[in-house]
N, C-alpha and C positions, 0 to 999 in steps of 0.2 A: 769612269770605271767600266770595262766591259762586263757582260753577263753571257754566260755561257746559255747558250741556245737550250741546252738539257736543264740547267736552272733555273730559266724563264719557265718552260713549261711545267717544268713543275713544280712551282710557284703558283703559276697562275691553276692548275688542276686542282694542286689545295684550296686555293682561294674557293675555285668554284664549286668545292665540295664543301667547303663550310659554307656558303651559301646556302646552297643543297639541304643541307640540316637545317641551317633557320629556318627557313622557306618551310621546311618539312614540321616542324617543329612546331610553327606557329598556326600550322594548317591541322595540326594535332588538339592544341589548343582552344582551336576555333571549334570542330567537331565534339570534345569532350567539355566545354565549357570551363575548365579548369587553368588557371596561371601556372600552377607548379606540376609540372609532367615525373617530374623525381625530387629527391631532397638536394638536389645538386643545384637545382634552379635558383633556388633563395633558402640557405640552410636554416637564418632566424626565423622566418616566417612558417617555416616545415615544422621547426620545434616548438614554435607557437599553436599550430595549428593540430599538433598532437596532443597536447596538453589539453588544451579546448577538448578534443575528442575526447580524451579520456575522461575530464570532467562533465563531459555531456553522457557520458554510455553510464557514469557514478549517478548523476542527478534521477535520470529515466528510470534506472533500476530504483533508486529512492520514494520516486512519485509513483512506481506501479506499487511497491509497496504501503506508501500511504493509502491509496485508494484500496486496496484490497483491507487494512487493516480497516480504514474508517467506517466499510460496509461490513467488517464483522463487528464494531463495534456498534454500530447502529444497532445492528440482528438481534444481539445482547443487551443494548437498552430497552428494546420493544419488549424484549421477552421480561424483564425484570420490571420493567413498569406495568405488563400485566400483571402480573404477580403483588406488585405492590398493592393494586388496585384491590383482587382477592383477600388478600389480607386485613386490605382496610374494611370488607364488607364481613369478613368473619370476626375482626375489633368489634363490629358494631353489632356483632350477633353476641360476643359475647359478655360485653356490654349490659345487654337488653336479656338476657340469660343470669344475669348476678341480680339484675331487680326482685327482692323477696317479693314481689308483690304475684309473680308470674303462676301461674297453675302449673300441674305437670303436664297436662298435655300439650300447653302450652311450648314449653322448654322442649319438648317433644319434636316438636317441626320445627322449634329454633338447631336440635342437635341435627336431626338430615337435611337441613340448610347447611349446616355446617358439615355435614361431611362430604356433600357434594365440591364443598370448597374446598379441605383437606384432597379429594382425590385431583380438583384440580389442582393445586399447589403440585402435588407430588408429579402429575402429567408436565405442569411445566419446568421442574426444576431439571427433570430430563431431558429438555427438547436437544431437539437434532438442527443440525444446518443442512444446506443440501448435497454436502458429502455424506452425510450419513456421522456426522462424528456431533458426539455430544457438546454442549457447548459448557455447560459448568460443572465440569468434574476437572481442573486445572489441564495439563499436561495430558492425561488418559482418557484422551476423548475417544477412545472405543469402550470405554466401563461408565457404565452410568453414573451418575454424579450420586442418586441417595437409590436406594433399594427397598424391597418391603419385604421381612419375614413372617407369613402369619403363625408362623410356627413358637414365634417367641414370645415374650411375657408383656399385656401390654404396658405400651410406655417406652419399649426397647425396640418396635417394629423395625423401627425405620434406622437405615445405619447409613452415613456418608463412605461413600466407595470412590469416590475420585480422590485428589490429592489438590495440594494447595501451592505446587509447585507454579511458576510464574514464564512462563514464556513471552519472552523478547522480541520484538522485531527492530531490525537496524532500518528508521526512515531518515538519517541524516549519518555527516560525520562525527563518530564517536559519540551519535545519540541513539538510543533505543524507547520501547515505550513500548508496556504492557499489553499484549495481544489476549489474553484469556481470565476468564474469570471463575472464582470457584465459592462455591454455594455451600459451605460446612455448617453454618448454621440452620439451614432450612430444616436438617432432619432431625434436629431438637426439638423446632416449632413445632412439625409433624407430629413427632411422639406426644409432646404436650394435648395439640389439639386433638389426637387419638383419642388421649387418656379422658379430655375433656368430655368428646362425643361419646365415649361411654357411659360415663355416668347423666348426660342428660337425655339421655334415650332411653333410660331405664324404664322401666311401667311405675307411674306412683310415685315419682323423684319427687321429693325433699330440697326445695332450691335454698330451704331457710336452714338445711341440715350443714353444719360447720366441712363435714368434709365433700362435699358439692359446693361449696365454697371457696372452697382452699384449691379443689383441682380447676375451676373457674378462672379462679387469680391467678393460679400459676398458668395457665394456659394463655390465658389475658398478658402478663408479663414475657410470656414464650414469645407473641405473637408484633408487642411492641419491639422486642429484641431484635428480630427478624428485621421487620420493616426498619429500623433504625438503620441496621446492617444496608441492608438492599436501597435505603434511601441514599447513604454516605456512597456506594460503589455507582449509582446510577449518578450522582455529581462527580465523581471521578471520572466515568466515562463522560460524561459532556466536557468535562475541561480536556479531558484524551481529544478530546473531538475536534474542538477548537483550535489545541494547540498545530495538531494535522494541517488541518486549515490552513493556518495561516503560513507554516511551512512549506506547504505543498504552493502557496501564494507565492511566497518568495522562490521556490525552487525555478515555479515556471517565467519569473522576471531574470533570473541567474540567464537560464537558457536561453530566453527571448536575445539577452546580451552576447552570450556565446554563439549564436547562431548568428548574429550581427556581425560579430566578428570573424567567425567562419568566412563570411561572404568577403567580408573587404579584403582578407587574407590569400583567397584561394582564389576566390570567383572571378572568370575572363571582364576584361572590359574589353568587348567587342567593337567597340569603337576603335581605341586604340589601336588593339590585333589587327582590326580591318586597313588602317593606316598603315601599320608596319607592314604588313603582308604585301598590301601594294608597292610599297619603297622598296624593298628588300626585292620582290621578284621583278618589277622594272630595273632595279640596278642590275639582278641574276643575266637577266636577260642584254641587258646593253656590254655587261661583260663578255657575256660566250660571244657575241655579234663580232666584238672589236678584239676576241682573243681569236675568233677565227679567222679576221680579215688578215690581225700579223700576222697570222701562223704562215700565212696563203706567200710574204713578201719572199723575196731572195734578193741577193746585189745580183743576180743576173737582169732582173725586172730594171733595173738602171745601168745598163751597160747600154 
């Protein structure tokens, strides 16, 4: 079969231009570290390897989450196991306060023990984190969680001002897990132990008198209500804590996996490339050699 002179060349021009591109291609490859230069190269591997991506940008958004949540939720346990703590030392004042055996002066320094406690309680049920936002008023953490009005009757001082709404945070798929906590009970205790530190501060108290008694016990019973509360939310937060944990544990074995696969999928084996790049432009070249030598013949050259 003859071949027309114009057909041979350009044949062989095509040839040598897809040459041209592997060559170019794989010296792309080489430079960017990368197997696939577009999705055209290996379409299952593209769609693999976007998937991974997408479940990788899903994961890291999840674990910056965890880690931000699990350091407010520490912030929150600290502050409430102070708190517990206080509590437990005004139980024991007030404890040592119902003994009929106590004098009034007595009862006297046991009440500004105790209201140095009360103003602590009320100092910490506000604290701030270091945006400036309160940490147990739910949802309204620019409004203080409990308030004092010395204006009202005592017993009523103290009013809760935050809310009990519950904020969410997404650290997995289609899981969430309580981000905020809210203190409604503190500003009963409060009032309670108000009403308490009033009447033992009195000049002359009566501790054997029925109704120094009664405001005793109720404050006594305020005071276990609280802690009971604040004890149940601070084991709540520890299991919050852990379950994080162990999440944020798996999250980062998930990725350790995806970023494996990342690699085998995408990443040059320069060995390889290094081989082929050699073959490919030794043949580029023994082509042009031997397409320029035909080019060169004529039947005149054999006449």
């Amino acid at each position: 079969m003859r071949i027309a002179s114009t057909q041979y060349h350009t044949t062989m021009n095509r040839a040598l231009q897809d040459s041209s591109v592997t060559v170019g291609n794989i010296m792309q490859q080489m430079a960017s570290g990368q197997r696939l230069l577009q999705p055209s190269d290996d379409p299952v591997s593209n769609v693999r390897i976007s998937r991974l991506n997408r479940q990788e940008a899903a994961l890291g958004q999840y674990r910056t989450n965890i880690a931000a949540l699990k350091s407010r939720l520490q912030q929150n346990e600290t502050h409430l196991d102070s708190m517990n703590k206080d509590m437990q030392e005004a139980r024991d004042l007030l404890v040592w306060a119902a003994d009929g055996s106590n004098t009034s002066s007595d009862v006297n320094a046991m009440a500004s023990s105790l209201r140095s406690l009360k103003d602590a309680l009320f100092y910490a049920v506000n604290a701030k984190d270091q945006e400036g936002r309160y940490l147990f008023s739910g949802t309204a953490t620019a409004t203080a969680a409990v308030t004092y009005n010395s204006a009202a009757a005592l017993g009523a001082r103290y009013s809760f001002t935050g809310n009990t709404v519950v904020q969410n945070v997404v650290v997995g798929n289609g899981v969430t897990q309580a981000a905020n906590v809210s203190l409604p009970e503190m500003a009963d205790m409060l009032n309670l132990l108000d009403r308490a530190v009033a009447v033992l501060e009195a000049p002359g108290v009566n501790v054997n008198d029925p109704v120094v008694q009664a405001e005793v016990t109720a404050s006594l019973n305020g005071v276990d209500d609280a802690m009971n509360s604040v004890n149940s939310k601070i084991a709540r937060l520890g299991g919050a804590q852990n379950i994080l944990q162990t999440m944020d544990d798996n999250f980062a074995n998930v990725s350790l996996s995806n970023k494996q696969s990342l690699i085998e999928l995408g990443q040059l084996d320069y060995s390889e490339a290094a081989v082929n790049l050699n073959g490919y432009t030794t043949a580029l070249q023994a082509t042009q050699k031997a397409y320029g030598k035909i080019s060169t013949l004529s039947l005149f050259n054999v006449l």
